[in-house]
ZADO-1210 file (C-alpha; in nm, 4 decimals, padded with zeros to 6 digits):
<atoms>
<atom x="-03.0246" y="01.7418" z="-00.9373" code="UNK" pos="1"/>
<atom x="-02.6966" y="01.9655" z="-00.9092" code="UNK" pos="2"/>
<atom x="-02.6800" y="01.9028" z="-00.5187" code="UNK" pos="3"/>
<atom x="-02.7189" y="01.5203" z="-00.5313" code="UNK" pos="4"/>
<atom x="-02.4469" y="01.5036" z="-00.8010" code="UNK" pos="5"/>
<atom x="-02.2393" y="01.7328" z="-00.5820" code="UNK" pos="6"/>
<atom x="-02.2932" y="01.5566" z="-00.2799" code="UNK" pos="7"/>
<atom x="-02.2865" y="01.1792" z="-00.4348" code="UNK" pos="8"/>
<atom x="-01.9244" y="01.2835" z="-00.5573" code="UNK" pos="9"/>
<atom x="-01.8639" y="01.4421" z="-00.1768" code="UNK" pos="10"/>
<atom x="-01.9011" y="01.1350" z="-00.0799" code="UNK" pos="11"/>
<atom x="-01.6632" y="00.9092" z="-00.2983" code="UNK" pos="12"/>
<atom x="-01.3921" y="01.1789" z="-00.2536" code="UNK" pos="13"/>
<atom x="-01.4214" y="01.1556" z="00.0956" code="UNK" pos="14"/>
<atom x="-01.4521" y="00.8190" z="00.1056" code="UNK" pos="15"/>
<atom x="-01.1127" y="00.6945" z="-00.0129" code="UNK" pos="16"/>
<atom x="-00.7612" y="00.7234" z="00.1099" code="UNK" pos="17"/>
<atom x="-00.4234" y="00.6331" z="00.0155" code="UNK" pos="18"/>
<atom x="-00.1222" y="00.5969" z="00.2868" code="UNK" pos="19"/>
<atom x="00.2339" y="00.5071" z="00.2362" code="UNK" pos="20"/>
<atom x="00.4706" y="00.5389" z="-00.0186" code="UNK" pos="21"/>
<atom x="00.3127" y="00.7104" z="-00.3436" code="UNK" pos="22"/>
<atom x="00.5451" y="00.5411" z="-00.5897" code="UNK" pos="23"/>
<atom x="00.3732" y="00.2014" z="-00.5222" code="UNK" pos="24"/>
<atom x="00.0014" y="00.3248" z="-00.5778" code="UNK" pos="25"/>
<atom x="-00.0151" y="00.2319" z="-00.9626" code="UNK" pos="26"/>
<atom x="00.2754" y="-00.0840" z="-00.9153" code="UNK" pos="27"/>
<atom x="00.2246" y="-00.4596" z="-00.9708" code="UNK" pos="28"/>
<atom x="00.4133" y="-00.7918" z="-00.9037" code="UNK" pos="29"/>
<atom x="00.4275" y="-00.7572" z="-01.2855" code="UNK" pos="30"/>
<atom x="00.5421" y="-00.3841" z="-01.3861" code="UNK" pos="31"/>
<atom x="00.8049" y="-00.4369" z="-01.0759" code="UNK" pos="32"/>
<atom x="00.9153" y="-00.7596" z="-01.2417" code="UNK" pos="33"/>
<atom x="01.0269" y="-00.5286" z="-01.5521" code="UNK" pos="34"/>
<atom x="01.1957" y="-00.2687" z="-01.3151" code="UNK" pos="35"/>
<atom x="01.4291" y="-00.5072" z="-01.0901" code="UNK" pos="36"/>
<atom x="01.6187" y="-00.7190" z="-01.1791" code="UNK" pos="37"/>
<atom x="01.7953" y="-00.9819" z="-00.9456" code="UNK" pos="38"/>
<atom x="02.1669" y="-00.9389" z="-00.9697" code="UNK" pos="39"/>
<atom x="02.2237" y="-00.6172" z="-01.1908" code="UNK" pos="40"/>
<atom x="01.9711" y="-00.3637" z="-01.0216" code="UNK" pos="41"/>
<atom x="02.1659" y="-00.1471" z="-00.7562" code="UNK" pos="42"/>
<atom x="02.0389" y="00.0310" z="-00.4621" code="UNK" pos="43"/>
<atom x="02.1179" y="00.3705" z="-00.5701" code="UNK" pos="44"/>
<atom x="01.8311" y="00.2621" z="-00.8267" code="UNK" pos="45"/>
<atom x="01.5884" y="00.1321" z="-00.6278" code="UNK" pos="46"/>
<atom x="01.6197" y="00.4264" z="-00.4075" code="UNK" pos="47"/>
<atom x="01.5636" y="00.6968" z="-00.7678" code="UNK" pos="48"/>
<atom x="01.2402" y="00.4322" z="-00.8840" code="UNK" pos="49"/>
<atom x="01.0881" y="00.3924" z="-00.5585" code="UNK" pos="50"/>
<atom x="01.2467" y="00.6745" z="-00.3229" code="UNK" pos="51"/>
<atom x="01.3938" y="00.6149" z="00.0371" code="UNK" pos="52"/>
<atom x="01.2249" y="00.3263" z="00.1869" code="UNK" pos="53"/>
<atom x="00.9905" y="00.3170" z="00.5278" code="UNK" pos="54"/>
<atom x="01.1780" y="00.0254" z="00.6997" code="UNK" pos="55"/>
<atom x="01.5494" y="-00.0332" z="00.6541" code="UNK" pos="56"/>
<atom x="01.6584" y="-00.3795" z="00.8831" code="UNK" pos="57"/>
<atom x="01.9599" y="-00.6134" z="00.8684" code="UNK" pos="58"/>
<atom x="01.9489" y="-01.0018" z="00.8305" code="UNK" pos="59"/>
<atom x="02.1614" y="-01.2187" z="01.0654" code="UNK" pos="60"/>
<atom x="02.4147" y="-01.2136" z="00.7988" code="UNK" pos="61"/>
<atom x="02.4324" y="-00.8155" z="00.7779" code="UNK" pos="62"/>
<atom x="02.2540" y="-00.8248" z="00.4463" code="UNK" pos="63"/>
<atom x="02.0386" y="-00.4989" z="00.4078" code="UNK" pos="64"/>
<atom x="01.6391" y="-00.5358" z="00.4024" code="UNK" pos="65"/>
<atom x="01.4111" y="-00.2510" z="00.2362" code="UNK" pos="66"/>
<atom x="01.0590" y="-00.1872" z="00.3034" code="UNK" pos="67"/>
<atom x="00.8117" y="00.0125" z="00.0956" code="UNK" pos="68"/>
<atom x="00.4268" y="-00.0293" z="00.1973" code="UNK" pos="69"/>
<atom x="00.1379" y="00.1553" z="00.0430" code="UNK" pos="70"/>
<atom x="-00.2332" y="00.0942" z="00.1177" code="UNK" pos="71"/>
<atom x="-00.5438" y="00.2559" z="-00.0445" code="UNK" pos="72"/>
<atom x="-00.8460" y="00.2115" z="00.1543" code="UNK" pos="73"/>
<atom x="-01.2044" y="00.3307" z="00.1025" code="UNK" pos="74"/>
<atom x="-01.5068" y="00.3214" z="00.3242" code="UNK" pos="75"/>
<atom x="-01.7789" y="00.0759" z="00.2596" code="UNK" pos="76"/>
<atom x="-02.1365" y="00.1478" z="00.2039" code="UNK" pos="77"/>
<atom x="-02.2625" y="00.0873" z="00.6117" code="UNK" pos="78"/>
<atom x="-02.1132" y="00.3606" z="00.6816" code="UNK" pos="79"/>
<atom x="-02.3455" y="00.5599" z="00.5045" code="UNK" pos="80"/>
<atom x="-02.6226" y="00.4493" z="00.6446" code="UNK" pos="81"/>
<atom x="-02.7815" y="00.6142" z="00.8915" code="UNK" pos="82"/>
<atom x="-02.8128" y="00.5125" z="01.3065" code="UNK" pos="83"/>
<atom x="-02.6107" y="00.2319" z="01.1608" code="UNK" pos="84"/>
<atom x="-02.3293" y="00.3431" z="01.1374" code="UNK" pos="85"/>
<atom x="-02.3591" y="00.4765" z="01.4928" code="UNK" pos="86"/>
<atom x="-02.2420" y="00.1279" z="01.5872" code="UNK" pos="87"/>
<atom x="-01.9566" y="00.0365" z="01.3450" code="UNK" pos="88"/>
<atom x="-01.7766" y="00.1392" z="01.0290" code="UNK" pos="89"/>
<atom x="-01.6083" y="-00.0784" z="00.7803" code="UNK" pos="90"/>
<atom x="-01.3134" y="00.0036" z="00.5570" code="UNK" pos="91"/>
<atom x="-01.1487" y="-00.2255" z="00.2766" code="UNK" pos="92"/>
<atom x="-00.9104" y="-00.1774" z="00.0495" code="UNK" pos="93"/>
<atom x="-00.5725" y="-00.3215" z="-00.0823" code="UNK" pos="94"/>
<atom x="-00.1917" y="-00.3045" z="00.0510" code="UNK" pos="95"/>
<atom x="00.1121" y="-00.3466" z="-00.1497" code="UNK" pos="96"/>
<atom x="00.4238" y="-00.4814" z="00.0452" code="UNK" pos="97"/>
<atom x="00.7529" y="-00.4720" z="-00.2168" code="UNK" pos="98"/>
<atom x="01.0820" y="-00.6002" z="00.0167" code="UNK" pos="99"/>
<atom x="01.3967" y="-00.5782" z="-00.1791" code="UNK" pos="100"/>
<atom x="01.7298" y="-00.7468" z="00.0059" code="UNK" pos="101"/>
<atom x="02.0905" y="-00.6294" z="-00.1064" code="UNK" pos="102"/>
<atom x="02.3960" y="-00.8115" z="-00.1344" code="UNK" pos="103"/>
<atom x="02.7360" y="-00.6835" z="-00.0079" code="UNK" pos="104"/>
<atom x="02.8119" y="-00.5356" z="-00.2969" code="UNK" pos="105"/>
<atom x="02.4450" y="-00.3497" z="-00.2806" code="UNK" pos="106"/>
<atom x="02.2797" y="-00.4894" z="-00.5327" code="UNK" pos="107"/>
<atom x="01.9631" y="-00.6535" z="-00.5018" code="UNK" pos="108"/>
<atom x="02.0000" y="-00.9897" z="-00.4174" code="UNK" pos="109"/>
<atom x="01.6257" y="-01.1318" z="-00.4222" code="UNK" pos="110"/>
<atom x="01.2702" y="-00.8767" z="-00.3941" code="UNK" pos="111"/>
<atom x="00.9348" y="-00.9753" z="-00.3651" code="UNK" pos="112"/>
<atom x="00.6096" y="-00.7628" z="-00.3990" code="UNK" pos="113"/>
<atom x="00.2934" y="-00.8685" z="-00.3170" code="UNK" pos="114"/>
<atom x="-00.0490" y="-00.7545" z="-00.2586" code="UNK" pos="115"/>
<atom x="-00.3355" y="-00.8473" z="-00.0715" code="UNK" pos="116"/>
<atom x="-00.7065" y="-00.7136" z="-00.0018" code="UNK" pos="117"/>
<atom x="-00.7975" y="-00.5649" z="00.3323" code="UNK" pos="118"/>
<atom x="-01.0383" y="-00.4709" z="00.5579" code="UNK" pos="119"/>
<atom x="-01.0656" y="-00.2772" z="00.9045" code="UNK" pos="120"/>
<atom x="-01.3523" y="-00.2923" z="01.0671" code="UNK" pos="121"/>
<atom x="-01.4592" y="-00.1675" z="01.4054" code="UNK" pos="122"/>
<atom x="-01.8080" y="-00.1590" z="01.6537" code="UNK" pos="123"/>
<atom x="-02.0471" y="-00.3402" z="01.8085" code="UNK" pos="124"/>
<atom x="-02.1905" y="-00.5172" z="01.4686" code="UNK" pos="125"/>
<atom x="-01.8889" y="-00.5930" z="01.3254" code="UNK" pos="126"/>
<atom x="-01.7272" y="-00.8427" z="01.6217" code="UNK" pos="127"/>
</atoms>
């Protein structure tokens, strides 16, 4: 009984992964809500709540852009299944975009955060 419960939790440890920026894993649109606000938040606190961002870009009116991404993904049950999975895998999860844009004066002029379900999936049965 030990080595299935050993091996059962093997298996969801293995099974799920987490890329990106770390400070995002346990965000929402609402807990973010409460930490920006439009107009009085500044990027030197942005950069202490959510730490140096993954994709700084410019707008056509030289307006800063930040980036932060995080995704946590976990292997779905086909895989597990044996000669099956020989011919595909399937991963889903969720991603968490938050994009935060600065005014001159480098404070945040508008943000958004979102997030969406995912999947990846890849083989012969999954076309």
């Amino acid at each position: 009984m030990k080595k299935i419960a050993v091996l059962a939790l093997a298996l969801v440890l293995a099974g799920c992964a987490g890329t990106g920026n770390e400070s995002l894993r346990s965000e929402s649109e609402a807990t973010v809500s409460t930490k920006i606000a439009e107009g009085k938040t500044t990027k030197q606190e942005i950069r202490a709540r959510f730490g140096s961002p993954q994709k700084t870009e410019f707008t056509d009116a030289g307006l800063e852009v930040w980036r932060y991404e995080f995704a946590k993904m976990h292997s779905d049950g086909v895989n597990f299944i044996p000669v099956v999975n020989w011919f595909g895998s399937s991963q889903s999860g969720e991603k968490k975009e938050l994009v935060v844009l600065f005014d001159s004066s480098n404070v945040v002029k508008r943000y958004s955060m979102s997030v969406s379900d995912v999947s990846v999936k890849t083989g012969i049965f999954n076309q």
